[in-house]
N, C-alpha and C positions, 0 to 999 in steps of 0.2 A: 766483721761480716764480709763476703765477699761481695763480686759487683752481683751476682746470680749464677745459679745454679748451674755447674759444668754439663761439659756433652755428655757425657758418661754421667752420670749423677743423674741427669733429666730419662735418660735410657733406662736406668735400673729403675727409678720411680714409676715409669708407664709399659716396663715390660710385662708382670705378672694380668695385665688389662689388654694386650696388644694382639691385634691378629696375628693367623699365621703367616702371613707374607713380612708384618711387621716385625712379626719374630726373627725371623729368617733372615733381616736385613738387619735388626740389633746383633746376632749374634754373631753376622761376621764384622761388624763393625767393632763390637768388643772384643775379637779377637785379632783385628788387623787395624788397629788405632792406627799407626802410623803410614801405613800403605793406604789407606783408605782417605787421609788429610791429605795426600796429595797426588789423589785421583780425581778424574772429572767425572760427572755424572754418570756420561754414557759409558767408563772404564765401569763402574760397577753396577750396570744395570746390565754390561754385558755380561759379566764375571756371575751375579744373581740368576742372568737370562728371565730378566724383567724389563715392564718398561720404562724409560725414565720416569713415566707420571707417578709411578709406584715410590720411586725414590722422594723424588719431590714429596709427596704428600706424607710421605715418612718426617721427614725434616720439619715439615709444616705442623706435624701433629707432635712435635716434639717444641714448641714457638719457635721455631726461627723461621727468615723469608723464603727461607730455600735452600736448597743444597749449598751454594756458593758460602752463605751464613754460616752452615754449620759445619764448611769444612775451614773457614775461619775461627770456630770454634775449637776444634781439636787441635790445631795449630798452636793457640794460644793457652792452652789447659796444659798443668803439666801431669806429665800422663808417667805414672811408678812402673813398669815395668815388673818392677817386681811383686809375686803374688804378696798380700799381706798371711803372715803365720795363721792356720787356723787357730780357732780360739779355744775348738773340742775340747774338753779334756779327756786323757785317755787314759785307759787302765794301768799303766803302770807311773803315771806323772805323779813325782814329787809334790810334799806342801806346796814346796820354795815355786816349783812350776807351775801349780793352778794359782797361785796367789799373783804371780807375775803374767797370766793368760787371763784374767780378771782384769787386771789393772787395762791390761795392753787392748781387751774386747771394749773398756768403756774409753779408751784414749782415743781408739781407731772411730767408734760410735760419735762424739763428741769431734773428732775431726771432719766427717762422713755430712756430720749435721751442720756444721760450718761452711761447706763447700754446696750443703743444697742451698742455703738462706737466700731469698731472693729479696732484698729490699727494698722492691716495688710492694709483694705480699704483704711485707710486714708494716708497710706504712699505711696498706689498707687497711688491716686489721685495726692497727691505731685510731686511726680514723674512725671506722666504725664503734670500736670499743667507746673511744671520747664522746663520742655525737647521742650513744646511749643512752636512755632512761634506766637501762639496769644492765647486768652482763651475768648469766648463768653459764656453770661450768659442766657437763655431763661426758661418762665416761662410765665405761663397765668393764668389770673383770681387773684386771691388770692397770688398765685408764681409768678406773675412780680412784686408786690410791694417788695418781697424777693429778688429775681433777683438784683435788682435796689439798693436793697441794696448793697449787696456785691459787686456789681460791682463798687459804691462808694469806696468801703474800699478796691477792689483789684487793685484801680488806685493807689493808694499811693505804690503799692511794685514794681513797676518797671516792672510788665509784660505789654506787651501789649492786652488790652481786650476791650471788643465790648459788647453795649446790646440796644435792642431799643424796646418799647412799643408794637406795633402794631403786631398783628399775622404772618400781610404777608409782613412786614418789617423783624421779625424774619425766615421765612422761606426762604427768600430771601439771611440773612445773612447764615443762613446753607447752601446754596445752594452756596456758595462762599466759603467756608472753604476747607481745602484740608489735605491732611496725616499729616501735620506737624502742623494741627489745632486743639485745643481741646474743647469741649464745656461742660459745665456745666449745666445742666438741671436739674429745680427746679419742681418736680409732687408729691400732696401727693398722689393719688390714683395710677398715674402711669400707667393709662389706657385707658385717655380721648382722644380721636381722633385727636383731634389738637396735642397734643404733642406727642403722636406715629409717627403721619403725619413731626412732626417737626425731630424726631430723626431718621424716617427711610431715610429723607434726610442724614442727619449728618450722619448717617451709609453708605450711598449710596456714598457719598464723602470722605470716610476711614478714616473724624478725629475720634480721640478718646473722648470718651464722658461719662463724670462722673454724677451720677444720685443721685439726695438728695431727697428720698422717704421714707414710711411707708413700702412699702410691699416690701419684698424680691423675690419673684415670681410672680410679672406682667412682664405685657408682654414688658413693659421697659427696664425693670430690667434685661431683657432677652439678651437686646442689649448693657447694657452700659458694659464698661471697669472696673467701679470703684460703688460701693456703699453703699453710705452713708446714711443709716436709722435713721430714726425718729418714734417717739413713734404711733404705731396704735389706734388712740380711738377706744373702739368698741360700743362705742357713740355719735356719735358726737350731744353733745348739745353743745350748743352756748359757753360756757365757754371752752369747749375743742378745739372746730373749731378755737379761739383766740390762745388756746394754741398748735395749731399745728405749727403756723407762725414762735411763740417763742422757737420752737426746732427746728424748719427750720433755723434761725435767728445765732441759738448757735452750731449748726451742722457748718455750713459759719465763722462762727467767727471761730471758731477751724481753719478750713482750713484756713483761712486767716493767723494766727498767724505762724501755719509751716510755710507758703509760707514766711510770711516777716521776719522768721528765718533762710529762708536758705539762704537768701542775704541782710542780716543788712545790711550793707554798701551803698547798693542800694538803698534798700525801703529807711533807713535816708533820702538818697541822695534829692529825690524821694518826701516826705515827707518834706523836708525843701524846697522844690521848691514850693510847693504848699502852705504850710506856708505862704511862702513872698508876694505870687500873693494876697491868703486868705487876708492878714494884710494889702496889698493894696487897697483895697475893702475896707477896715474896713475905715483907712483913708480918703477915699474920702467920704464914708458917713457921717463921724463927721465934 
């Protein structure tokens, strides 16, 4: 995990949410990384023809203290120059080439999601998640097949948790959760009606509610307690939409692995229960 989320990383998370002066100030900053780390404030408020305060509160609304902070940040990032290959596949690409632009969209996603981890978030979520009287996982479309995942891999640590398919079988279960409930909610965009619908429940009923999203600045992201971002395409072709799932996936795996480190003896415990039922099963098949 890294120590937190790069300048660039924190930029692409809160651009698709940013005004337009904030646009305007992301976009030449991603297009002049290194001109920009070792410019002073008033070089590019002159260059913008804005005013310093604009900068500042750019910087500010991205966490850092201030411009000074976050051209300490660029400085320190290392910054590829080089575009990454798109992932498109095109009409005339080989097997051998979409098999290889798969691999290379969920290598790039998986690196992407590495580089946002912020391990302040994640030790919250921990936190939250342990301190729990239960942990529900909700996700629609695309984020219940993820949901469903982890909530397979969070039965083995000994919490107790909840997840069910259906929209208003999950809105049902938010609507039963209470302060000492946490919920887990899986949105890449973080904006879709149903799951605002779902979280302003879960807000409405004081659990605490950790959010495994792309964008730092939706209006999710607004309500949760804890989160955890995932890489923003700002494409999404077909190759990347596959690799959103896969840093959704290893976003969940992380957290899972804290959670079944803060009580080995448990999750074992836990885990070897489910083994023997597992092995039961296996037996009567053969």
């Amino acid at each position: 995990m890294s120590s937190g989320p790069t300048a660039v990383v924190r930029i692409k998370a809160a651009y698709r949410d940013m005004g337009a002066k904030d646009k305007e100030i992301a976009n030449y900053v991603l297009s002049n990384l290194q001109e920009v780390s070792r410019s002073s404030i008033s070089d590019l408020s002159s260059h913008l023809d804005m005013a310093d305060s604009t900068i500042f509160q750019f910087t500010k609304r991205l966490g850092y203290e201030g411009f000074r902070d976050f051209k300490i940040a660029l400085l320190t990032e290392e910054n590829d120059p080089q575009e990454k290959v798109s992932g498109k596949i095109l009409e005339g690409d080989s097997e051998e080439t979409i098999i290889h632009k798969v691999f290379q969209a969920n290598i790039h996603a998986l690196e992407e999601a590495d580089a946002s981890a912020d391990p302040h978030q994640y030790h919250t979520a921990l936190a939250i998640i342990t301190s729990s009287d239960s942990t529900t996982f909700f996700g629609l479309g695309q984020s219940n097949a993820v949901a469903l995942d982890a909530y397979q891999k969070f039965l083995r640590t000994g919490i107790r948790c909840n997840y069910c398919t259906d929209f208003h079988m999950q809105l049902m279960n938010a609507a039963l959760l209470s302060e000492n409930d946490c919920a887990v909610v899986i949105s890449h965009t973080g904006r879709s009606r149903e799951v605002i619908e779902l979280a302003e429940t879960i807000h409405e009923h004081k659990a605490k509610m950790i959010l495994v999203t792309a964008y730092s600045m939706s209006p999710l992201a607004r309500m949760a307690d804890a989160i955890l971002i995932t890489p923003a395409a700002e494409d999404q072709h077909r190759t990347e939409a596959h690799a959103t799932r896969i840093s959704e996936l290893a976003v969940l795996d992380a957290l899972f692995v804290l959670v079944q480190r803060s009580d080995e003896k448990d999750s074992e415990k836990n885990w070897d229960r489910i083994r023997e039922i597992m092995d039961k099963t296996k037996e009567r098949v053969s």
